[in-house]
C-alpha positions in Angstrom: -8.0 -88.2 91.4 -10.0 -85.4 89.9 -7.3 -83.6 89.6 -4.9 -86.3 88.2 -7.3 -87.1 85.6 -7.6 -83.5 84.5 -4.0 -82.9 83.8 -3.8 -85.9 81.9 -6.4 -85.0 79.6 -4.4 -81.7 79.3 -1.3 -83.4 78.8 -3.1 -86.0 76.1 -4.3 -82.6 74.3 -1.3 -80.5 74.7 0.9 -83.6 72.7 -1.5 -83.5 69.9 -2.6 -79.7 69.6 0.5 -77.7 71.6 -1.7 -75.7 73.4 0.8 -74.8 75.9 2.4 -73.2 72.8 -0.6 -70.9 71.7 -1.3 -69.8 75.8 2.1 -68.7 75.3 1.3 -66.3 72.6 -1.9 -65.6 74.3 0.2 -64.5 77.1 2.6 -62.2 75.1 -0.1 -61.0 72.8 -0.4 -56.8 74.1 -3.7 -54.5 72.8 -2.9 -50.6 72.7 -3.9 -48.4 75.0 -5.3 -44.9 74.2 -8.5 -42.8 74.3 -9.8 -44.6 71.6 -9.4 -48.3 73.1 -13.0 -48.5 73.8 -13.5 -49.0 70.7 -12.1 -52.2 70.2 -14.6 -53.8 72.4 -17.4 -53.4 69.6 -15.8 -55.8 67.4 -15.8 -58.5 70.5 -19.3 -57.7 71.3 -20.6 -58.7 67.5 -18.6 -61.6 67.9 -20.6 -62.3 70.8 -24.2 -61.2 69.7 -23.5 -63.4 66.4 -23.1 -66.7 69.0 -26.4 -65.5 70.9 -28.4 -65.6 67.4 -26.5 -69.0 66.7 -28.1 -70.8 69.5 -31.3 -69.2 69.7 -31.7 -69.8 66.4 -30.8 -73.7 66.9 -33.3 -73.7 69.7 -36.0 -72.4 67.4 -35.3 -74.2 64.5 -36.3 -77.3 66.7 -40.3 -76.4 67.0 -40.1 -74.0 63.0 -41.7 -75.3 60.1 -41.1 -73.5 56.6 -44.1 -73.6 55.0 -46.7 -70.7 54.2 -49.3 -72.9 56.0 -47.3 -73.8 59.0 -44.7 -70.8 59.8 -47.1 -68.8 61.2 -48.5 -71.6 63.5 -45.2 -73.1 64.2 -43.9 -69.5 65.6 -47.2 -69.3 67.8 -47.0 -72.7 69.2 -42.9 -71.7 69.9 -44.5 -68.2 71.6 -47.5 -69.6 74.1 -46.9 -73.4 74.2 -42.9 -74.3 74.3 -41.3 -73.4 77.5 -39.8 -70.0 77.1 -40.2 -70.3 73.6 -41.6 -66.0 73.9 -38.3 -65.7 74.9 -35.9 -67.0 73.0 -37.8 -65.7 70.1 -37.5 -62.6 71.7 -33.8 -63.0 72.1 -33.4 -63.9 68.9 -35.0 -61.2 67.2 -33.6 -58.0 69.5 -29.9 -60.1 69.3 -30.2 -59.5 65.4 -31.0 -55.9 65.3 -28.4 -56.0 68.2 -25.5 -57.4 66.5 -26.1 -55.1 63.3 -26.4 -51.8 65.5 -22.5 -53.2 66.9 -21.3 -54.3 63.6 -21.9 -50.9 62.3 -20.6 -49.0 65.4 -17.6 -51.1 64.8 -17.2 -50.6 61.0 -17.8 -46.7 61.9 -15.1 -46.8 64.4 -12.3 -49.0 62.4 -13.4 -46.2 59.3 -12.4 -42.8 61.4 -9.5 -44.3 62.7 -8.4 -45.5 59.6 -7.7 -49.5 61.4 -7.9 -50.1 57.8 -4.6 -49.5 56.4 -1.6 -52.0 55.5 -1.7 -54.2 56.7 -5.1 -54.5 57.9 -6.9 -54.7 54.0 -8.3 -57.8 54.3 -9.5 -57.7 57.9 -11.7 -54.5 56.8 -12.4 -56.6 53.5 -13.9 -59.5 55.4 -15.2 -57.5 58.3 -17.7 -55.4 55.7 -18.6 -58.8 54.0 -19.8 -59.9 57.1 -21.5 -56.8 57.5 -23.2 -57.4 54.2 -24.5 -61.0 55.5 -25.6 -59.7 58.4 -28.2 -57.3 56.7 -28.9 -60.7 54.9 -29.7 -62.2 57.6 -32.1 -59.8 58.6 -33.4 -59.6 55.1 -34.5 -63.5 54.9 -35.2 -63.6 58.4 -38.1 -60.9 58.7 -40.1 -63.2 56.5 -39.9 -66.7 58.1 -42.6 -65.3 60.8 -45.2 -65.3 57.6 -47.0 -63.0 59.3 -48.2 -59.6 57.2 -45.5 -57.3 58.1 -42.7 -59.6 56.9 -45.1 -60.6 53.8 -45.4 -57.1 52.2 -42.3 -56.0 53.3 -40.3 -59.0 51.6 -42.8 -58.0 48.8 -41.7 -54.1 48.6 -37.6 -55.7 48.9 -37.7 -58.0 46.2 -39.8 -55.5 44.3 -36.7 -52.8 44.2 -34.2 -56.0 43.7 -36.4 -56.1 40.3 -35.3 -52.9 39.1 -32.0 -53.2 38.7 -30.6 -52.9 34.6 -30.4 -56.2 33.4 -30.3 -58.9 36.0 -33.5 -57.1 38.3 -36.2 -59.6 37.0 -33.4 -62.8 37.1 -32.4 -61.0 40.7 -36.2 -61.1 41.4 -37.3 -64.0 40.3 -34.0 -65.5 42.1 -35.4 -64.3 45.4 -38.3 -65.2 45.2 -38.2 -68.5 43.6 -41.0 -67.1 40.9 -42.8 -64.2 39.8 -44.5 -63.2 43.5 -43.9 -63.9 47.1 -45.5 -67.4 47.8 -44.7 -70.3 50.3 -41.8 -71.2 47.6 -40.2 -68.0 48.6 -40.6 -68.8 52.4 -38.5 -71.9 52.0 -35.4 -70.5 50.1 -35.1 -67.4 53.0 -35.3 -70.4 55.2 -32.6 -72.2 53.2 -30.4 -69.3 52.9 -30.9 -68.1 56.8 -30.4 -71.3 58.4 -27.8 -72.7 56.6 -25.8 -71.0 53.6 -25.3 -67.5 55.4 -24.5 -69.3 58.7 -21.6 -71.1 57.1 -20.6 -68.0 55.2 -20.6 -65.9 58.1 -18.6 -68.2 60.2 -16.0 -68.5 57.9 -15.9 -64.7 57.5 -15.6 -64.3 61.2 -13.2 -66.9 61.4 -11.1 -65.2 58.9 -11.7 -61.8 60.4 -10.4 -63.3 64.2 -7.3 -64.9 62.3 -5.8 -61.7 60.9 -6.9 -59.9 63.9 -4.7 -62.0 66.1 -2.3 -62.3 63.4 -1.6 -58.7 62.3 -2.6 -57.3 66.4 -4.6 -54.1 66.6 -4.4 -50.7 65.1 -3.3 -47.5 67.2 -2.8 -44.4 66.3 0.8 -44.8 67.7 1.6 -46.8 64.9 4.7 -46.2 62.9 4.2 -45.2 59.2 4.7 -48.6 57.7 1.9 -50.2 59.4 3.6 -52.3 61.7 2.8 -52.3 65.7 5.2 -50.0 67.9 3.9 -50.4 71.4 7.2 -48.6 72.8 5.4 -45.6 71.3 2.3 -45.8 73.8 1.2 -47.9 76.9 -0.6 -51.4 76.5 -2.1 -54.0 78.1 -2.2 -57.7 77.8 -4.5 -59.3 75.9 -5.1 -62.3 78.4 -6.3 -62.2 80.5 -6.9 -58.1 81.1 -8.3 -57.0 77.7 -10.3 -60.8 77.9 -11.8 -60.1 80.7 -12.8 -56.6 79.9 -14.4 -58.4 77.1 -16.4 -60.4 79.1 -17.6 -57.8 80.8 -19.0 -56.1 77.9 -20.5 -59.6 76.8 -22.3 -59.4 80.0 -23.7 -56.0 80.1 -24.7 -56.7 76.1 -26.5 -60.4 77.8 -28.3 -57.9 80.4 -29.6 -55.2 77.5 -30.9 -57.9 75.8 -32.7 -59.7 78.5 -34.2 -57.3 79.7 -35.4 -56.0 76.0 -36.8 -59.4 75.5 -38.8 -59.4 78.7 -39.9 -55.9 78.9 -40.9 -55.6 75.3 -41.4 -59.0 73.8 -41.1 -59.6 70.1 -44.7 -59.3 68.6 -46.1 -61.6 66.4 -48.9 -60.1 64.5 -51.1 -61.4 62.1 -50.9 -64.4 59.8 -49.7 -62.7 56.0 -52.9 -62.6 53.5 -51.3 -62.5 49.8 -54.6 -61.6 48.9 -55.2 -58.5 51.1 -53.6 -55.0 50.6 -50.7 -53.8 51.9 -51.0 -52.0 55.7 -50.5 -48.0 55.3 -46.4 -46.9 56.0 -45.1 -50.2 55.7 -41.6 -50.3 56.6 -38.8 -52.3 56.8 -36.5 -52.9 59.5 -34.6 -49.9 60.6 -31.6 -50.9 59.2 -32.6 -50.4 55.8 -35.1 -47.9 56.5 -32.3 -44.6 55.4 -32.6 -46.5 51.8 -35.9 -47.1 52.0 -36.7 -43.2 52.3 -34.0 -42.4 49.6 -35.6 -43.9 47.0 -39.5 -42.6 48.5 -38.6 -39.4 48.1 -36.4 -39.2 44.7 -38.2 -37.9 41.7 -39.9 -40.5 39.0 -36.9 -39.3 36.7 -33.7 -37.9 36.7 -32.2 -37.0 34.0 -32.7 -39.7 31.5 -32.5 -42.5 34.2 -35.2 -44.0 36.8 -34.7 -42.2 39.8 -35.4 -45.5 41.8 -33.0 -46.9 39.5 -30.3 -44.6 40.0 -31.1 -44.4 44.1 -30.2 -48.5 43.7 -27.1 -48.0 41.5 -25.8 -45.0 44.0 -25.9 -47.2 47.0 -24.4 -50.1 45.2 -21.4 -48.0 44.0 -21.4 -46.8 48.0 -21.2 -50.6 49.1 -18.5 -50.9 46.4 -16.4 -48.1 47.2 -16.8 -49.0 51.1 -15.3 -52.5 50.6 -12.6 -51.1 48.4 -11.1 -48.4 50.8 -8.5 -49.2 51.7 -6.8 -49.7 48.6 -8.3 -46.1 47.6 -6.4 -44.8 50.8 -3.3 -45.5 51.1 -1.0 -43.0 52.4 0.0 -43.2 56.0 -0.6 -39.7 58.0 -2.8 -36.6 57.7 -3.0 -36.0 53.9 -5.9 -35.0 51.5 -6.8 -38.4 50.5 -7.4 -39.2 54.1 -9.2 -35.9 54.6 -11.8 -36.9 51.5 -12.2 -40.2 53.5 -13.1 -38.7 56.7 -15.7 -36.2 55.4 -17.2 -39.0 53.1 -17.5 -40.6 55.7 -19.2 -38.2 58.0 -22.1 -37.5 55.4 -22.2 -41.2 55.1 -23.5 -41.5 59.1 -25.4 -38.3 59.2 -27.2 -39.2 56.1 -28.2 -42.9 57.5 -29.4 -41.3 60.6 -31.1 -38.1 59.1 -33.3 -40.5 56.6 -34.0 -43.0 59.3 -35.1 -39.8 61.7 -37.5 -38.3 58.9 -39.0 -41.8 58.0 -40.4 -42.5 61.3 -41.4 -38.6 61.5 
């Protein structure tokens, strides 16, 4: 009866939604396979470790409370009196520096194998976009804690937003919600964490899974207009073999982070002062930390121009040309466009990880 029922539901779907159409293509949809095929797995695992922090977050956004006297209580009472509340917080919080760490192994990896070119433009356009909200995310999120980390560190952030040429106090002010960092502040991250990135990000990523589906994945066995030659190189299908090898990679990801969560639990700290001074080497999170050194160590001036200012203006010319690449590169094969590309690229990673090293030095 079980059974019967069952079909009949599938049956009652199929009519309206042709399902049986789109396991079809599901069936005949193939993935490449070379040595570089491990890579494609990163993209599935930020997929992933974007639903982890959709969840938690849900799940903490039942106990939070967004004010600058009630965040910092709220997140206690979530970490020593809800059930597991520790962690899911912790979860939470490792799953976002998680799911940045993948989205940039995966922007890396779709850079040096140029995944980019026709007629993959727009899935490298919306895949760096979501990039960019997912450093947002982390940016309003380390302050909903209110504790004096997040405080002064939200303070030094919006501080460098300010010196931008002629929108940094409007950008400033923007952020904050006034001239300094008070509970007024607190509620617009909130605003903008749980609900206007969410909704951006998910139509990004929606986006992003279309045209990957759509235009199939990039292999260097490609002919030269772009298009997908498998006759040139051995593949697999895509379900259920490269699914399920996807899975597998959601569950070792689900492991890491479970045991992160429970061996080094998210700490708390202490409840921000806006009256007290900032703590000695305040940092942000890692992710921004290679910027965060840049513009430490560049001189008061250069030239005629700030040297903070110019530090700003360089990495928002960086983020620019990033999102814009592949319309800069164009041509198919090995040529000296590509070879600019690929050594920009390479001082672009060792940089990140050279100034994030000699920061926490």
């Amino acid at each position: 009866m079980l059974r019967s029922l069952s079909q009949r539901t599938w049956n009652w779907l199929d009519e309206r939604l042709n399902l049986d159409e789109l396991i079809a293509h599901a069936k005949e949809k193939t993935v490449p396979i070379h040595k570089h095929t491990l890579w494609y797995y990163l993209g599935g695992m930020t997929a992933f470790l974007f639903f982890v922090q959709v969840v938690t977050g849900i799940l903490l956004l039942l106990y939070y409370r967004p004010s600058s006297d009630n965040a910092f209580e709220s997140v206690q009472f979530i970490m020593t009196e809800v059930h597991f509340g520790w962690l899911v917080r912790s979860v939470h919080s490792w799953g976002a520096n998680l799911m940045i760490a993948a989205a940039f192994a995966h922007m890396f990896s779709v850079y040096f194998l140029r995944a980019y070119r026709k007629p993959r433009e727009l899935t490298w356009v919306t895949g760096i976009l979501f990039l960019f909200i997912a450093l947002t995310f982390g940016f309003s999120g380390y302050l909903l804690p209110w504790n004096e980390l997040s405080f002064f560190a939200t303070k030094v952030g919006t501080e460098i937003a300010g010196v931008i040429p002629l929108v940094g106090h409007f950008l400033k002010r923007f952020l904050r919600g006034g001239e300094d960092v008070t509970g007024a502040t607190l509620t617009r991250f909130f605003g903008w964490h749980v609900a206007m990135l969410p909704a951006a990000a998910a139509m990004l990523l929606m986006a992003h899974l279309f045209m990957v589906q759509r235009l199939g994945m990039s292999s260097p066995e490609e002919s030269t207009d772009g298009a997908d030659n498998p006759s040139h190189g051995k593949t697999m299908l895509f379900f259920p073999n490269f699914l399920l090898r996807d899975l597998v990679g959601w569950l070792i990801a689900l492991g890491i982070l479970g045991a992160l969560a429970a061996i080094y639990p998210w700490e708390l700290g202490v409840k921000a002062d806006p009256f007290a001074s900032a703590p000695a080497n305040i940092k942000p999170e890692w992710y921004f930390v290679f910027m965060f050194q840049t513009l430490k160590i560049l001189p008061a001036k250069i030239l005629f121009m700030d040297g903070e200012v110019l530090g700003i203006l360089a990495f928002g010319l960086a983020g620019l040309v990033g999102l814009l690449v592949p319309f800069l590169d164009t041509q198919s094969g090995p040529n000296r466009t590509s070879l600019i590309f690929t050594v920009l690229g390479v001082v672009a990673l060792v940089y990140m990880v050279a100034m994030t090293v000699i920061a926490y030095i």
